[in-house]
SETOR-392366 format. One line per field, with one value per residue: residue in one letter; x, y, z of N, C-alpha, C in turn. Coordinates in nm, 4 decimals, decimal comma. Example, Ala and Ser with C-alpha at 12.3 -4.5 7.8 and 13.67 -1.06 7.14 Angstrom:
2
type <- [A/S] $
nX <- [1,3190/1,2850] $
nY <- [-0,5690/-0,2250] $
nZ <- [0,7800/0,7080] $
caX <- [1,2300/1,3670] $
caY <- [-0,4500/-0,1060] $
caZ <- [0,7800/0,7140] $
cX <- [1,3200/1,2900] $
cY <- [-0,3300/0,0030] $
cZ <- [0,7800/0,7870] $
% end
This chain:
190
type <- [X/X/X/X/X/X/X/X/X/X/X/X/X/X/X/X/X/X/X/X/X/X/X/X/X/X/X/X/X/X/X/X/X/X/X/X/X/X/X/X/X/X/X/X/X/X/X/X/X/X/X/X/X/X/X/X/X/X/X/X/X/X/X/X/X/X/X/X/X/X/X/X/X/X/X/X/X/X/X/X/X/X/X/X/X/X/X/X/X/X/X/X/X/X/X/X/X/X/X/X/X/X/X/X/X/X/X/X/X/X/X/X/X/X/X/X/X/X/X/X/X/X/X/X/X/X/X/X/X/X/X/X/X/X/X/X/X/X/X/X/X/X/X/X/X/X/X/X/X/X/X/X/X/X/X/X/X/X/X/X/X/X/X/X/X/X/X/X/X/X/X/X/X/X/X/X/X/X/X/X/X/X/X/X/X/X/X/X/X/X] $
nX <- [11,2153/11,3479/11,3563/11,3426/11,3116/11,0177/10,9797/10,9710/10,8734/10,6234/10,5770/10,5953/10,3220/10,1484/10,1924/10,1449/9,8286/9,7651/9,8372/9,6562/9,4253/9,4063/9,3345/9,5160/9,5592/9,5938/9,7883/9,9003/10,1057/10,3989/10,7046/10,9024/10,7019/10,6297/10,8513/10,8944/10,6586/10,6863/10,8678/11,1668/11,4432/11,4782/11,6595/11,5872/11,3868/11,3896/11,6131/11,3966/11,2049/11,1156/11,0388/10,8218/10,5300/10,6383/10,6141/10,3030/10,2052/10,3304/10,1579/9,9163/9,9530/9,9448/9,7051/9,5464/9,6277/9,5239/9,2360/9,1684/9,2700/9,0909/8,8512/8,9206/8,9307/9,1236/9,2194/9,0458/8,8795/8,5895/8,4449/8,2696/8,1641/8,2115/8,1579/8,1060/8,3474/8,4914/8,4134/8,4956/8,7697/8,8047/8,7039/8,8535/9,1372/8,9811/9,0787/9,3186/9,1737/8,9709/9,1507/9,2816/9,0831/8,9974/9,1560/9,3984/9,5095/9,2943/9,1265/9,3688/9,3806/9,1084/9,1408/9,3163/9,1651/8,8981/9,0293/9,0560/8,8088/8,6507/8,7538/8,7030/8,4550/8,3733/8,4233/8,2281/8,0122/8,0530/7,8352/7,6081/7,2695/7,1184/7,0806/7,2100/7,5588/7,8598/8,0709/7,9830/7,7654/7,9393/8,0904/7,9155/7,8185/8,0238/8,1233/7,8547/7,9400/8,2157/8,1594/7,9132/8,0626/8,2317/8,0851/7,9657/8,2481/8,2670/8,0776/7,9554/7,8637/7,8874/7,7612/7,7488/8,0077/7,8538/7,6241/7,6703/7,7939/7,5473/7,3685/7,4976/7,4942/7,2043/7,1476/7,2988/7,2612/6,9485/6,8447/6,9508/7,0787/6,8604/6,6845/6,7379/6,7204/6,8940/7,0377/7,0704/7,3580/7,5489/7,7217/7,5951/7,5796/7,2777] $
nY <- [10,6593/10,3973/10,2012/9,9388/9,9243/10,0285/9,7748/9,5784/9,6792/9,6760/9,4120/9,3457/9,4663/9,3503/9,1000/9,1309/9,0992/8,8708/8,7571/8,8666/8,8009/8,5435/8,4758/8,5951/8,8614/9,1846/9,3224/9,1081/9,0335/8,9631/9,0889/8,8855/8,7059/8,8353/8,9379/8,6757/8,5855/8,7762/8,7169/8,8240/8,9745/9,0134/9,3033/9,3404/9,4986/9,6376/9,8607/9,9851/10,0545/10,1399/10,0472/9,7749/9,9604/10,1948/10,0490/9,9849/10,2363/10,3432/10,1740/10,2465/10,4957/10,4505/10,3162/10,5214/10,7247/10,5448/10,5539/10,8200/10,8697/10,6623/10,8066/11,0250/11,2219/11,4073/11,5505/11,7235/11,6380/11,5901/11,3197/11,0999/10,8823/10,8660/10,7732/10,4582/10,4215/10,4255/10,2397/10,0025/10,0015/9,9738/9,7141/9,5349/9,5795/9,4752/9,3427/9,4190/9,6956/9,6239/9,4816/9,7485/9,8343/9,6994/9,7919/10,0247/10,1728/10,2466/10,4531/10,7115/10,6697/10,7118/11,0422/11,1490/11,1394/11,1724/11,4625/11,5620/11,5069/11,6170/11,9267/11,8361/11,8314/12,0551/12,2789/12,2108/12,2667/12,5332/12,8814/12,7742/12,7514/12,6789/12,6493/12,5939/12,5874/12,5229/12,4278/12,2181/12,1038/11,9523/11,7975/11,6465/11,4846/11,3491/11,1844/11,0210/10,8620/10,7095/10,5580/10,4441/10,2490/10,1515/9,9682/9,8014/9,7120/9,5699/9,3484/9,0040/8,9264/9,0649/9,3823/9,4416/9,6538/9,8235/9,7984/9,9561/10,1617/10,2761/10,3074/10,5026/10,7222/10,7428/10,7982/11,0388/11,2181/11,2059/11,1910/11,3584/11,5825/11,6568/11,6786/11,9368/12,0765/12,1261/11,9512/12,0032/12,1278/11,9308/11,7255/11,4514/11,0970/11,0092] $
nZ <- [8,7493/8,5611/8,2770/8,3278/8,6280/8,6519/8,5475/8,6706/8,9455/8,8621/8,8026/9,0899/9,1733/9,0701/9,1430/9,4173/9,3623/9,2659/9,4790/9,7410/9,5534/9,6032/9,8438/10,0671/10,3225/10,2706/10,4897/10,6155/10,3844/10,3052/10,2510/10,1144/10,0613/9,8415/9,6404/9,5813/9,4238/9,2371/9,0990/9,1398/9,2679/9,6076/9,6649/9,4426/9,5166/9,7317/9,6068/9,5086/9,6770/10,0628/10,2405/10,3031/10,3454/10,2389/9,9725/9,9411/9,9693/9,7212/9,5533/9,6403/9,5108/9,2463/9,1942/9,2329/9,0324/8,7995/8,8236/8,8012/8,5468/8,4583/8,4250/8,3531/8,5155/8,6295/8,3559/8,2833/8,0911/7,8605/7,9095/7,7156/7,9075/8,1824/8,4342/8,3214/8,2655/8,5079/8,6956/8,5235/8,4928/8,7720/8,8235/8,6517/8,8462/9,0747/9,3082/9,4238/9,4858/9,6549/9,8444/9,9459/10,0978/10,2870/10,5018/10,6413/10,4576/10,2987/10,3451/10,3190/10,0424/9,9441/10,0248/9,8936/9,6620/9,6893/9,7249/9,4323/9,2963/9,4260/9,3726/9,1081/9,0520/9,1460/8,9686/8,7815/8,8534/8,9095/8,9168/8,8575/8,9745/9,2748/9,5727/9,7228/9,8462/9,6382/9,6805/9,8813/9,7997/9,6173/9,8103/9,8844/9,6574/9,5667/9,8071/9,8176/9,6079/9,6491/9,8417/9,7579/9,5700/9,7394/9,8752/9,7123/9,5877/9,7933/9,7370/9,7462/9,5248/9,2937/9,1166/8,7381/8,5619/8,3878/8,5117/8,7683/8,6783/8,5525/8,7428/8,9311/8,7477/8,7025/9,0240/9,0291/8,8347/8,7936/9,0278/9,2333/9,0976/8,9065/9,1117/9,2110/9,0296/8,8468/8,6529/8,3727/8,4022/8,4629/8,2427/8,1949/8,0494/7,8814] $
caX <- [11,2378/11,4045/11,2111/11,3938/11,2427/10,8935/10,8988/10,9955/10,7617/10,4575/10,5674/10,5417/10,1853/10,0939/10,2182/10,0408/9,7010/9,7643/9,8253/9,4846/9,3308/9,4192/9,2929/9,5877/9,5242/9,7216/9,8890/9,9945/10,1559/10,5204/10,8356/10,9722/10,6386/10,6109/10,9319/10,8619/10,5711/10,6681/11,0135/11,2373/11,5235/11,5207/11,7796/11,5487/11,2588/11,4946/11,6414/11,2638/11,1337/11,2158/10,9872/10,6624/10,4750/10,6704/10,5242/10,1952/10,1845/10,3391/10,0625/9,7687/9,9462/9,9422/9,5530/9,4894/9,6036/9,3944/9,1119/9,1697/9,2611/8,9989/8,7253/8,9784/8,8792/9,2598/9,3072/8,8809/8,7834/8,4710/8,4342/8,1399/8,0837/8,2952/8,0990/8,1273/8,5235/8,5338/8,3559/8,5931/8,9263/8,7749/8,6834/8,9776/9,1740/8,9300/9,1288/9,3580/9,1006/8,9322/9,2559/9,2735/8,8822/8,9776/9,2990/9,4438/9,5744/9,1903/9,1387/9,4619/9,3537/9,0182/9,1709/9,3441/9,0806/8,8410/9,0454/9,0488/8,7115/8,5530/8,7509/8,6567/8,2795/8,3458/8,4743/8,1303/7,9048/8,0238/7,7353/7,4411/7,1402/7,1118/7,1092/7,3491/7,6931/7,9153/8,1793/7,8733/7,7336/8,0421/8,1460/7,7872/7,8439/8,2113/8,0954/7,7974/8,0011/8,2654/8,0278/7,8774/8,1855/8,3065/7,9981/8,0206/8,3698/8,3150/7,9937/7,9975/7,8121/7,8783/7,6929/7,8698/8,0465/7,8026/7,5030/7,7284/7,7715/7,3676/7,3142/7,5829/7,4571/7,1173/7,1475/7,3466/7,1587/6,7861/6,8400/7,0343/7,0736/6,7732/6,5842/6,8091/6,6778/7,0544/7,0979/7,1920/7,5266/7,7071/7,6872/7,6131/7,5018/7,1395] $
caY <- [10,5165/10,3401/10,1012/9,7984/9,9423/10,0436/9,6455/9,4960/9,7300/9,6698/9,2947/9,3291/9,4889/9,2012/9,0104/9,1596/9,1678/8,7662/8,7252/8,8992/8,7417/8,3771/8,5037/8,6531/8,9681/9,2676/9,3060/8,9731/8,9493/8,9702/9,0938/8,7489/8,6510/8,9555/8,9024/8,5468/8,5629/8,8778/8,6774/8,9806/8,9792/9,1186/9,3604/9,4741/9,5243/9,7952/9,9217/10,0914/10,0718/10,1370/9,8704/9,7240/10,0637/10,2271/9,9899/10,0140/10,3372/10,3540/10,1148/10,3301/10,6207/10,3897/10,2583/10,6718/10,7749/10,4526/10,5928/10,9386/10,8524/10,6407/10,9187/11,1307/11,3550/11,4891/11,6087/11,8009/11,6257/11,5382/11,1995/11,0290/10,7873/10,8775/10,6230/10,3758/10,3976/10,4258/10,0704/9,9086/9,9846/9,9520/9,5886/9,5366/9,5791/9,4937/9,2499/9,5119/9,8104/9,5147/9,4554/9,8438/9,8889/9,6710/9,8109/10,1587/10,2579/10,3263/10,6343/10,7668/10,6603/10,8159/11,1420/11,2038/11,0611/11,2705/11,6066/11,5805/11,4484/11,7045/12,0064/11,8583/11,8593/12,2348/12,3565/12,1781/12,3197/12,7103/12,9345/12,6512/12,8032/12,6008/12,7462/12,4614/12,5854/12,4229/12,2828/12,1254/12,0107/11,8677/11,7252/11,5333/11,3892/11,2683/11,1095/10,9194/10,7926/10,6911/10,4989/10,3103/10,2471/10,0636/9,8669/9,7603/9,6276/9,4502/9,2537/8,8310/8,8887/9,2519/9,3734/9,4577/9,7720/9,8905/9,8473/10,0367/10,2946/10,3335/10,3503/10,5925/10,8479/10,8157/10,8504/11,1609/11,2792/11,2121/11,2145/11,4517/11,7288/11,6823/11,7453/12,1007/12,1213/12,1738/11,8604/12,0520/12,1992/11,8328/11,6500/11,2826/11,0385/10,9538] $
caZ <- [8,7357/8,4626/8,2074/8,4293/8,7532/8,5905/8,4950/8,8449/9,0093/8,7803/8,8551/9,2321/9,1929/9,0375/9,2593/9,5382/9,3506/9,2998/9,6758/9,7599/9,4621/9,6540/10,0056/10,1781/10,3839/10,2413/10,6293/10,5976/10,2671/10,3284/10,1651/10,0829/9,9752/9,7220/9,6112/9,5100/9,3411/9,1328/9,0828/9,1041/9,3864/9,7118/9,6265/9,3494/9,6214/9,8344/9,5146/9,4726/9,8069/10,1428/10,3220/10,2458/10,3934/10,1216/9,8283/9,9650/9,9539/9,5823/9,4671/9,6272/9,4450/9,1354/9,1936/9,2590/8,8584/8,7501/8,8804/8,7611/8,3903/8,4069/8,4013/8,3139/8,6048/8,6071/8,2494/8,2842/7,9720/7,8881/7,8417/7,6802/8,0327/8,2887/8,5160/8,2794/8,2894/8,6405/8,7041/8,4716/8,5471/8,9064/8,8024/8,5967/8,9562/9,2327/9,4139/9,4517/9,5410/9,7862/9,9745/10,0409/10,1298/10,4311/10,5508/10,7103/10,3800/10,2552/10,4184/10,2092/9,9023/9,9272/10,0749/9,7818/9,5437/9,7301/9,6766/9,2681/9,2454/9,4292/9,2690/8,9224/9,0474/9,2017/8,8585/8,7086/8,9377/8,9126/8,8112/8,8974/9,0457/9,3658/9,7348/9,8402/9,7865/9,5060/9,8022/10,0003/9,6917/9,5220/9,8048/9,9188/9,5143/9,5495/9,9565/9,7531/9,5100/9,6941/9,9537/9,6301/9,5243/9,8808/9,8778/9,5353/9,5964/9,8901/9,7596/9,6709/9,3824/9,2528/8,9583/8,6874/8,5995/8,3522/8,6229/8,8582/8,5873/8,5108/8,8870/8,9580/8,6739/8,7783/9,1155/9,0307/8,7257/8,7850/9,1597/9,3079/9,0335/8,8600/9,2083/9,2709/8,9190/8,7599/8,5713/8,2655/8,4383/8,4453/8,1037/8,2415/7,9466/7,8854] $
cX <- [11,2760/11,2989/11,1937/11,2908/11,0908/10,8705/10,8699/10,9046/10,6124/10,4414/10,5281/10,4052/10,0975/10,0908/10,1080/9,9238/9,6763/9,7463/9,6926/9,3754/9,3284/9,4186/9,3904/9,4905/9,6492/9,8290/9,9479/10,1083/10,2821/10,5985/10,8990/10,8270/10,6145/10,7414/10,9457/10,8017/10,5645/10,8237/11,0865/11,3003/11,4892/11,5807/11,6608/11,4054/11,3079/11,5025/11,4768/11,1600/11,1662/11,1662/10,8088/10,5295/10,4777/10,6051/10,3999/10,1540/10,2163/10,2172/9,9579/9,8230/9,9123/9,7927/9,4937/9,5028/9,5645/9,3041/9,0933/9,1975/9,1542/8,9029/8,7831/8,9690/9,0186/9,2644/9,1668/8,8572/8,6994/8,5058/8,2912/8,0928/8,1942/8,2946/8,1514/8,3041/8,5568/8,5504/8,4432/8,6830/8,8866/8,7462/8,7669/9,0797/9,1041/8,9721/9,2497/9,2879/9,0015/9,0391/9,2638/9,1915/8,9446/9,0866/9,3129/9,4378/9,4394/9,1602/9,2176/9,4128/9,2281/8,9972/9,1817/9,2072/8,9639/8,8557/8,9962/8,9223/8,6001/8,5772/8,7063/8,4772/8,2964/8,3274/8,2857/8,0335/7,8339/7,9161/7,6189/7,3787/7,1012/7,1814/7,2115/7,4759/7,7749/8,0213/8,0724/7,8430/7,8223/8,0973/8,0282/7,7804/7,9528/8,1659/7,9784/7,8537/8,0727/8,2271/7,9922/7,9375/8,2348/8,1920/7,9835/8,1389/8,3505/8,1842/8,0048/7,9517/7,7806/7,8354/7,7545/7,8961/7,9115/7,6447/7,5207/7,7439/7,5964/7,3308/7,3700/7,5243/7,2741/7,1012/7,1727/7,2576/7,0616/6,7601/6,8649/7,0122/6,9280/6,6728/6,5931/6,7404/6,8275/7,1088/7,1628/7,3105/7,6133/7,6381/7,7220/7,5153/7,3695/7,1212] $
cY <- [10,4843/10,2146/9,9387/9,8221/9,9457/9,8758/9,5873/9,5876/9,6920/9,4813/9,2501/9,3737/9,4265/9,0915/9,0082/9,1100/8,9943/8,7083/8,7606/8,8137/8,5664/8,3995/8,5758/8,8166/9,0564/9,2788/9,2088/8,9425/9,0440/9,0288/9,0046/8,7017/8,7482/8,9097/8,7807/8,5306/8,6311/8,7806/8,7709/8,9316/9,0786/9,2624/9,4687/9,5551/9,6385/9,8793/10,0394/10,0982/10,0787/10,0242/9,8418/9,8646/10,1136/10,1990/10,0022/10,1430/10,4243/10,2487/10,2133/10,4493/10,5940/10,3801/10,4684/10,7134/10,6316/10,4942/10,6934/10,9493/10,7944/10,7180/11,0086/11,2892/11,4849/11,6026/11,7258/11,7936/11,5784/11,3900/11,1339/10,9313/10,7533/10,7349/10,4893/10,3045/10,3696/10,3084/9,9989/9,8953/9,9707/9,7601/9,5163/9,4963/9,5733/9,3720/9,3608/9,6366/9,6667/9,5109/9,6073/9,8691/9,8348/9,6725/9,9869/10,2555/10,3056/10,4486/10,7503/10,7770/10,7181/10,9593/11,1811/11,1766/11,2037/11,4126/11,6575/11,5455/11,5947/11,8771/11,9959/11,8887/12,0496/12,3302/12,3100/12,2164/12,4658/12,7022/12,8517/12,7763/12,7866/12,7028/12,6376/12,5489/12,4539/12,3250/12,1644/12,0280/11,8967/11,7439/11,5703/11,4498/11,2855/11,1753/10,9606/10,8265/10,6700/10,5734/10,3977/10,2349/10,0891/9,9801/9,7810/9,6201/9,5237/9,3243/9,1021/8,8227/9,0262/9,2532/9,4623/9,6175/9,8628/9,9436/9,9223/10,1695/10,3684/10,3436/10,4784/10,7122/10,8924/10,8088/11,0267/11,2829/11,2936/11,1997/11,3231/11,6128/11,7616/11,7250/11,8707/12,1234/12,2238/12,0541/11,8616/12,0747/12,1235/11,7879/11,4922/11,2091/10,9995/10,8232] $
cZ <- [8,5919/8,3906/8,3047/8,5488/8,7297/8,5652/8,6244/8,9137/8,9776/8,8467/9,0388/9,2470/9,1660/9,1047/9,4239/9,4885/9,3325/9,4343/9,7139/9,6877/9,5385/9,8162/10,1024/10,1647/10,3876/10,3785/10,6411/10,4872/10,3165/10,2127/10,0748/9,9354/9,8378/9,6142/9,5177/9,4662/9,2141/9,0632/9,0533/9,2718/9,4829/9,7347/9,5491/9,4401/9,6465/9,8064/9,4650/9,5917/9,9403/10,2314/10,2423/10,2810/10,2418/9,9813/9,8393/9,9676/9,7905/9,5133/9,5157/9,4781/9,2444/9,0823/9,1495/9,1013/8,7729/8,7294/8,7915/8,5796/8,3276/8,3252/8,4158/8,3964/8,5895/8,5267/8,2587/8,1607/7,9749/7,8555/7,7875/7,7911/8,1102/8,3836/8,4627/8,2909/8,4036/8,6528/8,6312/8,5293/8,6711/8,9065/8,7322/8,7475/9,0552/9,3118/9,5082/9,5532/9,6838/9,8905/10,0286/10,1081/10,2531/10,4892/10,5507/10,6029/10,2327/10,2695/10,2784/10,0877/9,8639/9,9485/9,9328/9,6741/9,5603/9,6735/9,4973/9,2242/9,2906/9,3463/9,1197/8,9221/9,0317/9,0810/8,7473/8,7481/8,9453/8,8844/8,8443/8,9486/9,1978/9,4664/9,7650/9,7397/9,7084/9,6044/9,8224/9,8931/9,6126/9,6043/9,8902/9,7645/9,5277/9,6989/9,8649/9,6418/9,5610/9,7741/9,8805/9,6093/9,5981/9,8427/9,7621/9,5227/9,6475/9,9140/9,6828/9,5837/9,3121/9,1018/8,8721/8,6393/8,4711/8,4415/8,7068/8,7741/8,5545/8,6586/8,9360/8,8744/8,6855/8,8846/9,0926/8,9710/8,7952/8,8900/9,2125/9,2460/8,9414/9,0044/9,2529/9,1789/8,7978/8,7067/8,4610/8,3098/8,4281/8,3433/8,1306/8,1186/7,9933/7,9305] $
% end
């Protein structure tokens, strides 16, 4: 994509995340209406998409390296509060991540999300001590998360991303791995 297309695209995702943000129901929101709210022609819609499926499926892939830069799961750096990042940029865009939670094109977006989340556990896990295998294990971490995550989104008075971050690390931490007794192996802040 070109810097032109990169703008008019970023503008239609905006567009969308307005539409949701003022009650429409992502299945509902139209072509026309996208179009008009991002103000960008028809023409330029086509020009980067082939129908509304299409864009919806380039914004999950969009929401998906959000996610992943967030907490940097991608690049396997450490970060000083993975969690903490998550919850933002997750709150940053949750009108957005709301309109997928209740639509087809959730599934997808946690498929993939899923795959990279649980190889970055797998790779953090090698070597542990623990009778549970590192799959089973990595991927009963990435399912609880995930789960939080949805519920999180879809509550009227959600608490905010740093409480979702201190819940999330001890659940994980002082729950989960501290009860295998392998809490040293992931480096989750105090």
């Amino acid at each position: 994509m070109d810097r032109r297309q990169i703008k008019s695209t970023n503008y239609l995702m905006g567009a969308l995340a307005n539409l949701v943000k003022g009650g429409k129901d992502i299945s509902d929101v139209s072509i026309s209406q996208l179009v008009k709210k991002a103000k960008v022609s028809r023409s330029t819609f086509y020009r980067n998409f082939d129908n509304k499926e299409d864009f919806l499926s380039w914004v999950s892939v969009q929401l998906e390296e959000g996610i992943l830069n967030a907490s940097r799961v991608n690049f396997g750096d450490e970060v000083e509060n993975p969690f903490q990042n998550y919850f933002n940029y997750l709150n940053q865009n949750r009108y957005l991540y709301t309109a997928f939670v209740n639509t087809i094109s959730w599934p997808t977006l946690v498929d993939r999300m899923y795959l990279v989340a649980t190889n970055s556990y797998e790779r953090l896990l090698k070597g542990n001590k623990s009778n549970i295998p590192v799959k089973d294990l990595a991927t009963y971490i990435v399912g609880a998360h995930v789960h939080v995550t949805r519920v999180w989104l879809l509550e009227d008075n959600p608490r905010s991303p740093e409480q979702m971050a201190e819940l999330l690390t001890a659940l994980t931490r002082d729950g989960l791995l501290a009860g295998l007794g392998i809490d040293s192996v992931i480096n989750l802040p105090k």
